[in-house]
C-alpha positions in Angstrom: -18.3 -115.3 -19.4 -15.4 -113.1 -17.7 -12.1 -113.5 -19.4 -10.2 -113.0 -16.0 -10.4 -112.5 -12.1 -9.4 -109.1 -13.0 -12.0 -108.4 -15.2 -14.6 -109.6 -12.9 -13.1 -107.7 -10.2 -13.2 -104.3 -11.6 -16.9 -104.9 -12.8 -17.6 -105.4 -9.3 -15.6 -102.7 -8.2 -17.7 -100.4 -10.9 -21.0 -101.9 -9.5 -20.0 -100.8 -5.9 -19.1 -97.4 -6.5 -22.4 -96.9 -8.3 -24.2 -98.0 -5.4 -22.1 -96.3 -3.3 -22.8 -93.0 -5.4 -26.4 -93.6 -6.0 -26.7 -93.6 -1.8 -25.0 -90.6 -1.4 -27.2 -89.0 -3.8 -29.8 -90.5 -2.3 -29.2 -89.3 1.1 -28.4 -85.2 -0.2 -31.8 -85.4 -1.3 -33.4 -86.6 2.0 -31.5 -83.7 3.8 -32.4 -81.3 1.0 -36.4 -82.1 1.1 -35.8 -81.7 4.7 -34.3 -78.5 4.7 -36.3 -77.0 2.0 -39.7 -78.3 3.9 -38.4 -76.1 7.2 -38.3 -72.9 5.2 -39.9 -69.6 5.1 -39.7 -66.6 3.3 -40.3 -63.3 5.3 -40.3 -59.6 4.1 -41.0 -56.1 5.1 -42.5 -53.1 3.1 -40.1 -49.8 2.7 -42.0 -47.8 5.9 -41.9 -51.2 7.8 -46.1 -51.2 8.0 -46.4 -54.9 6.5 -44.6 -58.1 6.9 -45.4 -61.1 5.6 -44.0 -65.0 5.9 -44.7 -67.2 3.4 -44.0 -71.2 4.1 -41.8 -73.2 2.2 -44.7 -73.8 -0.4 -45.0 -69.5 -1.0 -48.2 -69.8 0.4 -48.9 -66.9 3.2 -48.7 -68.0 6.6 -48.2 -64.6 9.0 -49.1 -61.2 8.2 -48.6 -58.7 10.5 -49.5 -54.7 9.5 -48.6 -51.9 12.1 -51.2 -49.7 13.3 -50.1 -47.3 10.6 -51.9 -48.8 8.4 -55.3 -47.6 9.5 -54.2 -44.0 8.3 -53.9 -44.8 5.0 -56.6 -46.5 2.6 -57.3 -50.2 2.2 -56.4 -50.1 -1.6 -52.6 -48.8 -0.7 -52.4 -51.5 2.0 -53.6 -54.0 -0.2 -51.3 -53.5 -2.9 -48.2 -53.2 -0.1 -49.4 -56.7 1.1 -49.0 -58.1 -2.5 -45.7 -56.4 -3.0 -44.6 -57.8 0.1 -45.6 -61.5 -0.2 -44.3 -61.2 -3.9 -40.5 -60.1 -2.2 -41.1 -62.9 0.4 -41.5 -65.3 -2.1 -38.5 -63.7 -3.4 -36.8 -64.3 -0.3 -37.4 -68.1 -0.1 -36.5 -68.6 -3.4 -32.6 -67.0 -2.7 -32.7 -69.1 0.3 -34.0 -72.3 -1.9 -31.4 -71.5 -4.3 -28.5 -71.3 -1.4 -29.8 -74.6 0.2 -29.8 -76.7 -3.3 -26.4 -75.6 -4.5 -25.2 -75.8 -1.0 -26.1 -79.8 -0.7 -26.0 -80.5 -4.4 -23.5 -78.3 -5.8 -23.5 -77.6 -9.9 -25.6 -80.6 -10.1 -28.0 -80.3 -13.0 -30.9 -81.4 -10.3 -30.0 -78.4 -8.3 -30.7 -76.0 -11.2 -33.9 -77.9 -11.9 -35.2 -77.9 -8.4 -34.2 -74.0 -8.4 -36.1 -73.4 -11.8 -39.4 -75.0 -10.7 -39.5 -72.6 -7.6 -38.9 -69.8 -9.5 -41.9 -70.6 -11.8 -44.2 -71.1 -8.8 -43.1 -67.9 -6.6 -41.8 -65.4 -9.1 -44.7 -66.0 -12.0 -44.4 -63.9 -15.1 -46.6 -60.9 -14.0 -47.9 -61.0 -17.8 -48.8 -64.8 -18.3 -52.5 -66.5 -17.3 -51.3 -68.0 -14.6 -50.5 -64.7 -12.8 -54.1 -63.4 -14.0 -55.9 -66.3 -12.1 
């Protein structure tokens, strides 16, 4: 089947190196899921009255309000508590993006893992999703 050594050889040598590759890829992925599991997003309102962490999924795991906020009215705080989970969320997305370039580079994976964050923390404000 192979005309020469050196044929089979460099067939060989081509087999290794994409095995070789397909590990490595392999492994940047286990240290990104890693990563990206261990991350939170945190933010602060503009008078520093709410702050909220969201885990690595967006979904709201602290909120803490100063006492300032008893001396204004529940709507006001309500909407600062949305604003401020909406720029945490904003947060762990710039530190999602900075992790999956950092391990994956320009890798057309990175972009994708980047993209389907941004659909899930930064919704468009105007689609059915964000009404729900």
């Amino acid at each position: 089947m192979w005309a020469d050594d050196a044929a089979l050889d460099a067939a060989e040598r081509r087999l290794d190196e994409w095995e070789s590759s397909l590990a490595e890829r392999a492994e940047r992925a286990r240290t990104l899921s890693t990563t990206m599991r261990n991350l939170t997003g945190t933010a602060r309102n503009a008078d520093r009255t709410v702050e909220v962490t969201v885990d690595s999924t967006g979904l709201l795991i602290d909120l803490k309000l100063d006492e300032g906020t008893r001396q204004q009215p529940a709507t006001h705080t309500a909407r600062q508590i949305l604003e401020t989970t909406a720029d945490a969320r904003a947060d762990l997305l710039r530190q999602v993006t900075a992790a999956a370039e950092e391990t994956l580079g320009d890798d057309a994976s990175a972009q994708a893992i980047i993209d389907s964050y941004r659909s899930r923390l930064l919704p468009d404000r105007g689609s059915n999703d964000a009404r729900r």
